[in-house]
SEVEX-783263 format. One record per residue (C-alpha): residue number from 0; x, z, y. Coordinates in Angstrom, 1 decimal. Layout:
<nodes>
<node><i>NUM</i><px>X</px><pz>Z</pz><py>Y</py></node>
...
</nodes>
This chain:
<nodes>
<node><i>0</i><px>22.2</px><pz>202.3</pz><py>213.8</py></node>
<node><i>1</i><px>26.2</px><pz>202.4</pz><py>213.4</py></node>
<node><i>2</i><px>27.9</px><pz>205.3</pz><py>214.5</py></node>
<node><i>3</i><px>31.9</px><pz>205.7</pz><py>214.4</py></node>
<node><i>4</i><px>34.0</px><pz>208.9</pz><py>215.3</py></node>
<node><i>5</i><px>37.2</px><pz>208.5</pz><py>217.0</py></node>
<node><i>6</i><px>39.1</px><pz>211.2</pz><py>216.5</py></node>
<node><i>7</i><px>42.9</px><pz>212.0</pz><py>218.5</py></node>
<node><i>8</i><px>44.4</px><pz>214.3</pz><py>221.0</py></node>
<node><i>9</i><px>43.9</px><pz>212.0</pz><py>223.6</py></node>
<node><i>10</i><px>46.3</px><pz>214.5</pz><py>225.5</py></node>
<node><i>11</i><px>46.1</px><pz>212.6</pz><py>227.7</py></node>
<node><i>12</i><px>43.6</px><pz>209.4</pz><py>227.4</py></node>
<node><i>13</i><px>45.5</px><pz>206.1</pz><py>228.3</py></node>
<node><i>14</i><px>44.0</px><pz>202.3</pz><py>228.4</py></node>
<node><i>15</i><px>45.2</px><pz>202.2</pz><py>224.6</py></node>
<node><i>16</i><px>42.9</px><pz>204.4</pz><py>223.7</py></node>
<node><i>17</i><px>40.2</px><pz>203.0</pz><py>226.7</py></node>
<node><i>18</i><px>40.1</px><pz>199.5</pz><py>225.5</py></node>
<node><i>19</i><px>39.9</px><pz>200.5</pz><py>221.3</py></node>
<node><i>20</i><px>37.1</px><pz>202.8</pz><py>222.7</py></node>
<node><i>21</i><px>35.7</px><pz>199.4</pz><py>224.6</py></node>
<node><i>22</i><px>36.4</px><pz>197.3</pz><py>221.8</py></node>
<node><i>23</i><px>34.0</px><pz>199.9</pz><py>219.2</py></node>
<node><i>24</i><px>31.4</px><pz>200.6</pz><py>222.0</py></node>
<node><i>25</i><px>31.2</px><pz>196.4</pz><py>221.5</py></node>
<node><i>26</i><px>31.4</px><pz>196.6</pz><py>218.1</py></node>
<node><i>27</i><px>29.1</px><pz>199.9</pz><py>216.7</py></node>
<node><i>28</i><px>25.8</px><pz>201.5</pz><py>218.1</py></node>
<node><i>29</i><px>27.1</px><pz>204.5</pz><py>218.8</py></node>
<node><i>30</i><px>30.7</px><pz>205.8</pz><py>219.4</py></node>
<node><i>31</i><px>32.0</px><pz>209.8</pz><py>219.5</py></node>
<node><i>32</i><px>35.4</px><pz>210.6</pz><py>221.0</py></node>
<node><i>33</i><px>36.4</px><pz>214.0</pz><py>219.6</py></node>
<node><i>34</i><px>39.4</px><pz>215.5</pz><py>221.1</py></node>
<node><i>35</i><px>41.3</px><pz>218.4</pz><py>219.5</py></node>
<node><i>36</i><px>44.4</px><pz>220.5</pz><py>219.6</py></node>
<node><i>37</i><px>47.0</px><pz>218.3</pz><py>217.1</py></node>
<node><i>38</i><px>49.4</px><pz>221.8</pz><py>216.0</py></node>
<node><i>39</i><px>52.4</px><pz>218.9</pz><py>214.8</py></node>
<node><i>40</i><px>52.5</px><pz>217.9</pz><py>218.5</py></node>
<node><i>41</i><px>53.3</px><pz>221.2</pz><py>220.1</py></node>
<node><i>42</i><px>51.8</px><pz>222.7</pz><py>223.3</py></node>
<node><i>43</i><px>49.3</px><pz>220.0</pz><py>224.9</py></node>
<node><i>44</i><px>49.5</px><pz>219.3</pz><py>228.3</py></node>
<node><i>45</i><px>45.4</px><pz>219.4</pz><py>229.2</py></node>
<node><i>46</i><px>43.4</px><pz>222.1</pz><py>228.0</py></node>
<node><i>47</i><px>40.6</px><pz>220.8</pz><py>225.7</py></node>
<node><i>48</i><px>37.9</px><pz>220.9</pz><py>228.4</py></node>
<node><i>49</i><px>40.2</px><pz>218.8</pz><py>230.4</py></node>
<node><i>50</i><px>40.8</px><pz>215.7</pz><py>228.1</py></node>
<node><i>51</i><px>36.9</px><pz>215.7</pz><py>227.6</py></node>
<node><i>52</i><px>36.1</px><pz>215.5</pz><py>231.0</py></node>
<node><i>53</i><px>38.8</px><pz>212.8</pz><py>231.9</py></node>
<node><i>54</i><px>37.8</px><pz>210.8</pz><py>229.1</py></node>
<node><i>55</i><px>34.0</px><pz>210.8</pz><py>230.3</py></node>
<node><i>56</i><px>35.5</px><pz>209.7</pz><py>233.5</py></node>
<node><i>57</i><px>37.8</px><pz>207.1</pz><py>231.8</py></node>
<node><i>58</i><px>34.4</px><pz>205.7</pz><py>229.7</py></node>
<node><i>59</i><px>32.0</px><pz>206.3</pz><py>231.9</py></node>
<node><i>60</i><px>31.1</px><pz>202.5</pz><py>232.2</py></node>
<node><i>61</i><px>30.2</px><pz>202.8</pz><py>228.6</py></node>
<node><i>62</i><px>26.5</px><pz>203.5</pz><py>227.9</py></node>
<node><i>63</i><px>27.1</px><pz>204.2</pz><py>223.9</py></node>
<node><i>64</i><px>29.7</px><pz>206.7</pz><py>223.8</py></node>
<node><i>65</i><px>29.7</px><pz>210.8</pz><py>223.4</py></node>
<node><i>66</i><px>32.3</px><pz>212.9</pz><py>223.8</py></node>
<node><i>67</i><px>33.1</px><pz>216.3</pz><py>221.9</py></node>
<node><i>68</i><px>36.1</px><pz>218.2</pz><py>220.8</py></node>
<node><i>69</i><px>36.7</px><pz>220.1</pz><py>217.5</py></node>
<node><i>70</i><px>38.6</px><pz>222.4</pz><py>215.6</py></node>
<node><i>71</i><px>38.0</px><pz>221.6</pz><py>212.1</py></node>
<node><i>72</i><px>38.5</px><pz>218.8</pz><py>209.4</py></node>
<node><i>73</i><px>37.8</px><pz>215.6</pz><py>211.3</py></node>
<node><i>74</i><px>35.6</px><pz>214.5</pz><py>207.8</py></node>
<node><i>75</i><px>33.6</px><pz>217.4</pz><py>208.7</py></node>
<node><i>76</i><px>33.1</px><pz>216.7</pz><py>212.1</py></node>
<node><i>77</i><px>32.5</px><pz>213.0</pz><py>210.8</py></node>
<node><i>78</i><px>29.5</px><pz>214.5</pz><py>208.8</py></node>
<node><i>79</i><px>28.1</px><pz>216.8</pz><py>211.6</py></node>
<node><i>80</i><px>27.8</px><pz>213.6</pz><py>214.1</py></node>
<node><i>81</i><px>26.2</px><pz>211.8</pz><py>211.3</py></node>
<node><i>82</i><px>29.2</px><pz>209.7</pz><py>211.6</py></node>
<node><i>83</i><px>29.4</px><pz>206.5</pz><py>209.3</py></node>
<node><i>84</i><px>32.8</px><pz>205.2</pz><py>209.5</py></node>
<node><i>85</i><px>36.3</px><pz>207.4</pz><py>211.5</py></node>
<node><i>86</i><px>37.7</px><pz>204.5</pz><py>213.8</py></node>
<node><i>87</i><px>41.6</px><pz>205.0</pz><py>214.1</py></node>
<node><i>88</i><px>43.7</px><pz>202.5</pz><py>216.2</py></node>
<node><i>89</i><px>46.8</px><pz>200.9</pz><py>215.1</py></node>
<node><i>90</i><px>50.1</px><pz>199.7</pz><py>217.4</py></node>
<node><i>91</i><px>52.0</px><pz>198.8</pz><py>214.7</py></node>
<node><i>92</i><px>53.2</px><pz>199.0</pz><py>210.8</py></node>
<node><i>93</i><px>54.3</px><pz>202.4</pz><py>211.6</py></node>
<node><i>94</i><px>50.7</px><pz>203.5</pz><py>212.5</py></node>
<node><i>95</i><px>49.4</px><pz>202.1</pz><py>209.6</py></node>
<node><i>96</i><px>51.6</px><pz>203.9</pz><py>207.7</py></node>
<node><i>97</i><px>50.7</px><pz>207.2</pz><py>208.9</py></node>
<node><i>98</i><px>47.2</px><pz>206.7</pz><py>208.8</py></node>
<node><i>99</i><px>46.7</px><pz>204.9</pz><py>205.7</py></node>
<node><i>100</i><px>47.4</px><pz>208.5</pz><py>203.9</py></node>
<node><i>101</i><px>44.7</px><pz>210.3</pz><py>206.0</py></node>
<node><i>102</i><px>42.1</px><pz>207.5</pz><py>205.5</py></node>
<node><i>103</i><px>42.3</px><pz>207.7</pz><py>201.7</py></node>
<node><i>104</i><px>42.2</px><pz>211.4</pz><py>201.7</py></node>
<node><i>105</i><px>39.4</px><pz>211.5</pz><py>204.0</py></node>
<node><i>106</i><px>37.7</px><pz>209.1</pz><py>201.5</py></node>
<node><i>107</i><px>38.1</px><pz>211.0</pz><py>198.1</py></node>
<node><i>108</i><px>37.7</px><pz>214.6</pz><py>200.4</py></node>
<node><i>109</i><px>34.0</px><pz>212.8</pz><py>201.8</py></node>
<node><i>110</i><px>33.1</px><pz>209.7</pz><py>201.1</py></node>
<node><i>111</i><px>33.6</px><pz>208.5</pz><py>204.5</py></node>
<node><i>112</i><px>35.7</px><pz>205.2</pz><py>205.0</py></node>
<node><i>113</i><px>38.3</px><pz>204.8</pz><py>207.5</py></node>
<node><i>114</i><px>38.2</px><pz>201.1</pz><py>209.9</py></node>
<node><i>115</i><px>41.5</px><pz>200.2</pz><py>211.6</py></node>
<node><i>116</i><px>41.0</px><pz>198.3</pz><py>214.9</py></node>
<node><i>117</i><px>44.5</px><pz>197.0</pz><py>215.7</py></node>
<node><i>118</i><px>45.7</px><pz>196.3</pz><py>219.5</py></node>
<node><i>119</i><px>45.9</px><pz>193.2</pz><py>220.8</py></node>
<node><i>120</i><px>47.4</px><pz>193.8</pz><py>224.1</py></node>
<node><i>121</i><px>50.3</px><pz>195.2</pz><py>226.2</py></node>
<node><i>122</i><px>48.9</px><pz>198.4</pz><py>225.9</py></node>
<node><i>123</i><px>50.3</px><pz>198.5</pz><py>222.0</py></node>
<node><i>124</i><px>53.3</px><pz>200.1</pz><py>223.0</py></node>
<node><i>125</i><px>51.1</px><pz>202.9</pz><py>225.2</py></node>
<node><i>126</i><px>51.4</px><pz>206.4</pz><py>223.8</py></node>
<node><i>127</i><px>49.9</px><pz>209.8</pz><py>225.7</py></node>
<node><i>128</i><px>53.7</px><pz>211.3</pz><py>224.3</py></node>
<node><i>129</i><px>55.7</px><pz>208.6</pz><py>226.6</py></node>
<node><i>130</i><px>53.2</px><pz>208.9</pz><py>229.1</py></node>
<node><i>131</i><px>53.9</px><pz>212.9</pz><py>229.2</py></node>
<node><i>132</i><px>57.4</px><pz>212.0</pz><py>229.6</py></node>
<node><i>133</i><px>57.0</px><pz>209.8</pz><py>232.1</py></node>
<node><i>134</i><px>54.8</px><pz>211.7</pz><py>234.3</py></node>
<node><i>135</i><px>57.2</px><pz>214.9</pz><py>233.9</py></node>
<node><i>136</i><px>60.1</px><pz>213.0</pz><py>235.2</py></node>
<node><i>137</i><px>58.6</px><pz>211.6</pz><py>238.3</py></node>
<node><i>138</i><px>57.9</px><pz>208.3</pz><py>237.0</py></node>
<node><i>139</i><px>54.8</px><pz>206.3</pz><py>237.9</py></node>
<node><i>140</i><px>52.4</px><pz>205.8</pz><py>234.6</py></node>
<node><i>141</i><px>49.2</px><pz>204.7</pz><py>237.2</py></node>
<node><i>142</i><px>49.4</px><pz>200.9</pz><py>235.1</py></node>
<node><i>143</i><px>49.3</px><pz>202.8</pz><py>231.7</py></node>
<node><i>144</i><px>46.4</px><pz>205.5</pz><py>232.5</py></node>
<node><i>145</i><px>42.8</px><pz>205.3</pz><py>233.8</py></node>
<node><i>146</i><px>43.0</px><pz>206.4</pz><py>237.4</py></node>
<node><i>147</i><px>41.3</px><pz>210.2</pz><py>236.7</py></node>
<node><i>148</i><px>44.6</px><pz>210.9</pz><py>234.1</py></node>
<node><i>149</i><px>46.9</px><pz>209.4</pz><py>237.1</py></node>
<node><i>150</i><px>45.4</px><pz>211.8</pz><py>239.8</py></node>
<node><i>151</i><px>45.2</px><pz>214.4</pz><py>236.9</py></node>
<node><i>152</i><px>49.0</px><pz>214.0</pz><py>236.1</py></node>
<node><i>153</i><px>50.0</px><pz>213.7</pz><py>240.0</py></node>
<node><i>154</i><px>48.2</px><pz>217.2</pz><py>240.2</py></node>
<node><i>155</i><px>49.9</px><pz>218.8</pz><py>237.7</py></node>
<node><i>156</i><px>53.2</px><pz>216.8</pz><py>238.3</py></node>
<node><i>157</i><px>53.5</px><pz>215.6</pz><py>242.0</py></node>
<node><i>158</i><px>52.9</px><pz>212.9</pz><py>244.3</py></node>
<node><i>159</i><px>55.0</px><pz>209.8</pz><py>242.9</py></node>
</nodes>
């Protein structure tokens, strides 16, 4: 059995994230979506408990998938799952360049390889930081996020 972790903020989860997640629930046994506080983006918008339940609602058609947060190295996380390979997703060059770093440090810090799955769709240029914007502002982001995160958002925002 294959088993990837897919580590992020997911502050908050948008169809980016939903359809990698869809994509390595197709491709892997077993996926786990860990969410944690990133410090380098500032105050998050959902509290941790938050994100995990909105992404069980946003993957809840998915029979393969766990969901956890953490607060620690995501390589050790990556061992306590028993966690073969870290998924990350890319949107473009830019991504790659950020990420390539992280990967190979995570390989010489555990042994554990980093897969990119890159995004083939319109929801490349989706990121939870616009989507915060967005949402702020009054904006409508219901065609960017699965429809928990839009109630979530109108909640904490206002009707649109």
């Amino acid at each position: 059995m294959t088993k990837v972790l897919y580590p992020g903020s997911f502050d908050p989860i948008h169809n980016g994230h939903v359809e990698l997640i869809e994509t390595a629930s197709h491709l892997f046994d077993q996926v786990v979506v860990a969410t944690m506080r990133n410090l380098q983006k500032g105050e998050p918008l959902f509290a941790l408990d938050e994100r995990e339940r909105m992404i069980q609602e946003a993957l809840s058609h998915l029979d393969n998938i766990e969901v956890v947060s953490f607060a620690k190295l995501v390589v050790d996380l990556a061992s306590d799952v028993g966690a073969d390979f870290i998924i990350k997703g890319l949107r473009s060059t830019i991504d790659f360049e950020s990420e390539i770093s992280q990967a190979q440090i995570n390989l010489n810090v555990s042994g554990v390889h980093t897969l990119f799955l890159p995004s083939a769709s319109a929801n490349s240029a989706v990121a939870s930081k616009y989507i915060r914007d967005i949402a702020r502002f009054g904006g409508d982001v219901s065609s960017m996020v699965p429809p928990s995160v839009a109630k979530r958002l109108e909640e904490r925002y206002g009707p649109r």
